[in-house]
N, C-alpha and C positions, 0 to 999 in steps of 0.2 A: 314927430320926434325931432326935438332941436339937437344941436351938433354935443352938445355935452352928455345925452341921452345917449347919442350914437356912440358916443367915444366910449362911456362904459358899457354897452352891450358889447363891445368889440373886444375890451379888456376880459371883460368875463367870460368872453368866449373861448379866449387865448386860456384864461386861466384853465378853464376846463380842460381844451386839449392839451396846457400843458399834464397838466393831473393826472389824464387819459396814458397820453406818453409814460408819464415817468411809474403807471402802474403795468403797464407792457412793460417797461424797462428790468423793474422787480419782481413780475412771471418769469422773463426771459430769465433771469440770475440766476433765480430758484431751481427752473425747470435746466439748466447746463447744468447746475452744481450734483442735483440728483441723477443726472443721467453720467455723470462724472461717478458720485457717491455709489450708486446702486441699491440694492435692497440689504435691511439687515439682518444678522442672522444672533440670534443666541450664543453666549460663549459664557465661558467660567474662570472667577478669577481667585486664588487663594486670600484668605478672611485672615489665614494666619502662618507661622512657620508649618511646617513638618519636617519631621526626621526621615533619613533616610530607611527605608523599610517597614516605615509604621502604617498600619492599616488606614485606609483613607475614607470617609464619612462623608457623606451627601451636605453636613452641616457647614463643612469648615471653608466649604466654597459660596460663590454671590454672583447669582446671573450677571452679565453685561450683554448689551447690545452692542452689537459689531458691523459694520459696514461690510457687505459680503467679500469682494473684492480684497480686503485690506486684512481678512480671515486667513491667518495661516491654515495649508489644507491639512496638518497634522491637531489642529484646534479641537477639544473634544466642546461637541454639541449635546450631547448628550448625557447626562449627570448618571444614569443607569451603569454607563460602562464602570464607575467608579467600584460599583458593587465588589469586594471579594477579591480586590486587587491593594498593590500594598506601592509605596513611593520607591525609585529604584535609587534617586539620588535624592536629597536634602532639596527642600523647594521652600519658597524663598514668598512671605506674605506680599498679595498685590502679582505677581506671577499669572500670567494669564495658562492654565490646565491644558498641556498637549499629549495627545497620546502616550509619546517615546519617554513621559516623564512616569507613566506606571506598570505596571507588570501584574502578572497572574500572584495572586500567591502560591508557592513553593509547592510541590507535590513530587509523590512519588516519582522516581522514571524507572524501567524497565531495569531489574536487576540488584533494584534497591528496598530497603528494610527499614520501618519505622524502627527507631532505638532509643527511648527514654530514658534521662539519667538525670539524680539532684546534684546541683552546682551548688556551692557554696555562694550566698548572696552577696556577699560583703567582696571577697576574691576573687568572683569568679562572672559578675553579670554584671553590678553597677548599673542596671536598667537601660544600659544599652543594647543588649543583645535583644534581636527582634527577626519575626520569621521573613527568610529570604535571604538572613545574615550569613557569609562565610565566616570561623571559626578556624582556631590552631588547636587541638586539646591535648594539652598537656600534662601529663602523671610523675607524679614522686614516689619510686619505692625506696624503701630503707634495704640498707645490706641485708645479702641472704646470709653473711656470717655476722660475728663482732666484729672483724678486721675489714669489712667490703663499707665501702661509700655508700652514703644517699645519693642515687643516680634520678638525675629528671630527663625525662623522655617525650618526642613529641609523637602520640602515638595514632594522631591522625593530623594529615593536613587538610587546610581548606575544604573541612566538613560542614555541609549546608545545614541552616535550622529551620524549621518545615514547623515549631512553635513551641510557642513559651508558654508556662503555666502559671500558675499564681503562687507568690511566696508562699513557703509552707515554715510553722516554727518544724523544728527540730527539738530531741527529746535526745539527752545527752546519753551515748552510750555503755558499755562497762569499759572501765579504762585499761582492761589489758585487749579493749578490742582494738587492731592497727590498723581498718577500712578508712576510708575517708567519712569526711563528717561526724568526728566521732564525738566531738563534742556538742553540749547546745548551740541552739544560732535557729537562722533561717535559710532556707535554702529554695531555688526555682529550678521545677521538674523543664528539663531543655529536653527536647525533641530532634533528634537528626535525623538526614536519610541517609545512609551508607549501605554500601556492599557487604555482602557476608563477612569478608574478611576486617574490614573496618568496624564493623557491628562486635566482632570477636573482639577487637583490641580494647573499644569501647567498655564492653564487660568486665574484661578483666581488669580494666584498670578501674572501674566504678566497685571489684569485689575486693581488691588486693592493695591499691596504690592509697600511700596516706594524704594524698591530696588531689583532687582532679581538677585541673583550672580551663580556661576559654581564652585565649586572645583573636581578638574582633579583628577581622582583615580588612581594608579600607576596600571598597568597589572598586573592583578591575585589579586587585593587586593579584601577583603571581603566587598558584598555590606550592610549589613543588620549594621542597629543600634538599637543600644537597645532603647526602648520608652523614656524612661528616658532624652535621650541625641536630640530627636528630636526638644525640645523646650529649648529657651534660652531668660534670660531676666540678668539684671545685678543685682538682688539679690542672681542670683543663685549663686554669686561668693562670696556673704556675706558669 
């Protein structure tokens, strides 16, 4: 072997364990970065908005892989929990699915009465009301003589809805009837749970009052009002 023969075996050699080196160098990166990274775990991420209280679908969510570590421990792994639960605030597409963001839907508690009543669609829902929602419901009766005021009354606060139903038309009543709804239109059978006594006020004012309406309470608002403010006539505005 003459010296030009040597000189490249020697280069080639070099090349090699450079090669050798610099693929140790790219395990070693590798194997930090995973032992940094960790293993992955399944998570979910919103495909699109939701409203706050609306029922939640296996659909509107999209696997992601998550690096376990980097996993919040409130992260829902599992798309089953979604079943039969409803969103408690407005969530936001691209949002990665935590726990504290769904709730049971609405049910009975101990003490309380299913109570169905039709609401005026146009007045009274606007397609927002949805079960889980807190409600104000409020009633108009006409004076008990000719000389008494039309008095509006809020005759239950912060009453829960536990479900909505499907628009229904309405069939215009006789026009000396004074109930509510008494004209045509459409109207959605709402669903509350209240207390006997709440249940009462409910009735009566779905058989007597010329209007029954709903105002939507925002999440975490205060249910209670002061006495003062439960009854409304338009002198109070003198």
């Amino acid at each position: 072997m003459n010296s030009r023969q040597r000189r490249g075996a020697i280069l080639l050699l070099l090349s090699v364990l450079c090669a050798i080196g610099a693929f140790v160098g790219v395990l070693s990166v590798i194997k930090n970065v995973e032992s940094k990274v960790g293993p992955e775990r399944t998570a979910y991420r919103l495909k699109t908005d939701i409203a706050a209280y609306k029922a939640l679908d296996p659909g509107q969510f999209e696997k992601v892989k998550m690096p376990e570590r980097w996993l919040p421990p409130t992260a829902v792994t599992d798309l089953d929990k979604v079943s039969g639960r409803i969103a408690v605030t407005p969530l936001k597409k691209g949002s990665l699915l935590q726990d504290d963001m769904i709730v049971e839907r609405p049910a009975l508690q101990p003490g309380q009465q299913e109570i169905a009543i039709m609401i005026d669609a146009a007045t009274g829902v606007a397609g927002k009301i949805n079960p889980g929602a807190r409600v104000n419901i409020y009633a108009t009766f006409e004076g008990k003589r000719p000389e008494d005021k039309p008095v509006s009354k809020v005759i239950v606060a912060g009453a829960q809805v536990i479900d909505v139903g499907k628009l229904t038309p309405l069939e215009a009543k006789d026009p000396g009837d004074t109930t509510a709804n008494r004209q045509a239109g459409e109207a959605v059978p709402i669903t509350f749970a209240l207390d006997t006594r709440d249940a009462q006020r409910v009735a009566y004012a779905e058989s007597f009052a010329t209007h029954v309406r709903l105002a939507l309470l925002a999440p975490g608002s205060e249910t209670a009002i002061p006495p003062g403010q439960r009854t409304y006539t338009l002198d109070g505005d003198k």
